[in-house]
C-alpha positions as CSV (number, residue, x, y, z in Angstrom):
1,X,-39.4,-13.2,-21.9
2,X,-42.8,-13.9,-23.9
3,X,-44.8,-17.2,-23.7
4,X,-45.4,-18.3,-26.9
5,X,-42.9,-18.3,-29.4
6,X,-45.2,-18.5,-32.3
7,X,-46.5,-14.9,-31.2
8,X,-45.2,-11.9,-33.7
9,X,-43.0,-9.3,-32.1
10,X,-44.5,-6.3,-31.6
11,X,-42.0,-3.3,-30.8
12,X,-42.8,0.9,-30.1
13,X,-39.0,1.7,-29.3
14,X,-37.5,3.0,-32.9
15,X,-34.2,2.1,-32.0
16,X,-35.2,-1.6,-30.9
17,X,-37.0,-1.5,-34.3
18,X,-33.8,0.0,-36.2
19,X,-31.8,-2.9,-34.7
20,X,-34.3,-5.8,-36.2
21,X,-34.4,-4.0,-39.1
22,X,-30.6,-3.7,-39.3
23,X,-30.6,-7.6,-38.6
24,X,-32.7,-8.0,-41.8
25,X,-36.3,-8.6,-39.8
26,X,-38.7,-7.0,-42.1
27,X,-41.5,-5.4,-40.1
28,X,-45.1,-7.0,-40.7
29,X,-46.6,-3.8,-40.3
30,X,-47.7,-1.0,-37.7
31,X,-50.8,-1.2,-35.3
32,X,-51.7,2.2,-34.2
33,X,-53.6,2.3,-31.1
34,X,-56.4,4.4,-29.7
35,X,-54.8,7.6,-28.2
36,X,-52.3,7.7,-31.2
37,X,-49.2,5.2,-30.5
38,X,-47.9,2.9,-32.9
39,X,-46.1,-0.3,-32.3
40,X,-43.7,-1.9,-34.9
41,X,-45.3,-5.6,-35.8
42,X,-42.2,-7.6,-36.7
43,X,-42.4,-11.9,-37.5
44,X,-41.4,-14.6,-35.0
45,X,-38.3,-15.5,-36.1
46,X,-37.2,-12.3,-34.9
47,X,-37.9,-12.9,-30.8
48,X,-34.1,-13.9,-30.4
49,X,-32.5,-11.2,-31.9
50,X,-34.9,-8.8,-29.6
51,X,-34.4,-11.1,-26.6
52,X,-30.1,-10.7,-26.9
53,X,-30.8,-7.0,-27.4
54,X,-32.3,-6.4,-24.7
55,X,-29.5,-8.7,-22.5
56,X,-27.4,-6.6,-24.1
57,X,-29.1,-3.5,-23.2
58,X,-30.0,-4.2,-19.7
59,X,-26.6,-5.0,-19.0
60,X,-25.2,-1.4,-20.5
61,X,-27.8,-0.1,-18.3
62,X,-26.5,-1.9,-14.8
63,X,-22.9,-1.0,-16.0
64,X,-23.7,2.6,-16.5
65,X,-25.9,2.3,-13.1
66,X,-22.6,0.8,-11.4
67,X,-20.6,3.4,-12.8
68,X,-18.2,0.7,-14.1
69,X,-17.9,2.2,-17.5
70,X,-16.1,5.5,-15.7
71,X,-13.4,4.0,-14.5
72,X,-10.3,5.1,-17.0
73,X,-12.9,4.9,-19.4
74,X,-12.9,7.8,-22.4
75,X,-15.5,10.5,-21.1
76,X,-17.3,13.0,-23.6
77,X,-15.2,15.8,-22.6
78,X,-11.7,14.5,-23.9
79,X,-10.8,15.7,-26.9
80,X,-7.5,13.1,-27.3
């Protein structure tokens, strides 16, 4: 996914963040850019725990795309 492995991870999605976090990644810090964004700054060592959560993610998304997770599947409206 990235080049260089040596390269911090830098992350604007909270609940990306929250996960690394969760993981035990301490964030480096926050870079707020021109305009008023802020990006998460989080070490190395955390690329492969980003890199399987979004695997895992993407794949969520082409199974809720596919419509694979409706089949007998528990929908928001049931109440059992």
């Amino acid at each position: 996914m990235v080049s260089s492995p040596e390269l911090e991870v830098r992350i604007r999605s909270i609940p990306t963040a929250g996960h690394l976090l969760a993981l035990g990644f301490e964030p480096l810090g926050i870079v707020t850019h021109p305009g008023g964004p802020k990006t998460f700054r989080f070490p190395p060592a955390a690329r492969e725990a980003l890199e399987r959560f979004l695997l895992a993610k993407q794949r969520l998304d082409a199974l809720l795309a596919e419509g694979a997770l409706d089949d007998g599947g528990v929908h928001s409206a049931d109440t059992s």
